[in-house]
Phi, psi and omega in degrees: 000124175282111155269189194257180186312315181302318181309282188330296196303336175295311199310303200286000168238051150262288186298351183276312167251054183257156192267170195275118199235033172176123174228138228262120155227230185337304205282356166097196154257115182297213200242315191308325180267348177296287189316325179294300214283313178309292205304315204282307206304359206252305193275331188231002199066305146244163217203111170268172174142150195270148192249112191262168172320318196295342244255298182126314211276154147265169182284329203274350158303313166290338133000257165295332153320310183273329177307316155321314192256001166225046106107056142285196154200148172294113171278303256165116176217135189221111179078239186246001174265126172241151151324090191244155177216122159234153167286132173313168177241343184277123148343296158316318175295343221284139204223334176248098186263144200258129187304000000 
């Protein structure tokens, strides 16, 4: 699923006033921070985090990369922060319906 301009734009102003619940440093991206970040898209759908310096990374290299390995997709990087959104797969869970 693409989303279209309209989606992003709902998702990301949805993500402005969420606080940032993960952040990439030394250690890159893991197996261990994948794992992590898939638990929360699972519980919130959307998911901020930060790329710190030390990281190696850009936000938008991190970005794609975990979006790649967890079939998400990048709403949005803005600076050191980015967006990511998957839709639940459970019904229940599903907390964002998209215009």
């Amino acid at each position: 699923m693409v989303l279209t301009g309209k989606q992003r734009a709902y998702l990301r102003s949805l993500a402005a006033n969420m606080d940032t619940i993960f952040q990439i440093g030394k250690g890159g991206v893991s197996e261990e921070l994948c794992e992590g970040l898939s638990r929360a898209l699972d519980a919130r759908e959307l998911v901020k985090a930060k790329v710190l310096e030390n990281s190696g990374y850009t936000a938008r290299e991190a970005a794609e990369e975990i979006a790649a390995a967890l079939g998400a997709q990048v709403v949005t990087t803005v600076g050191t922060k980015f967006v990511l959104y998957r839709r639940s797969e459970r019904e229940l869970k599903k907390r964002i319906e998209l215009p």
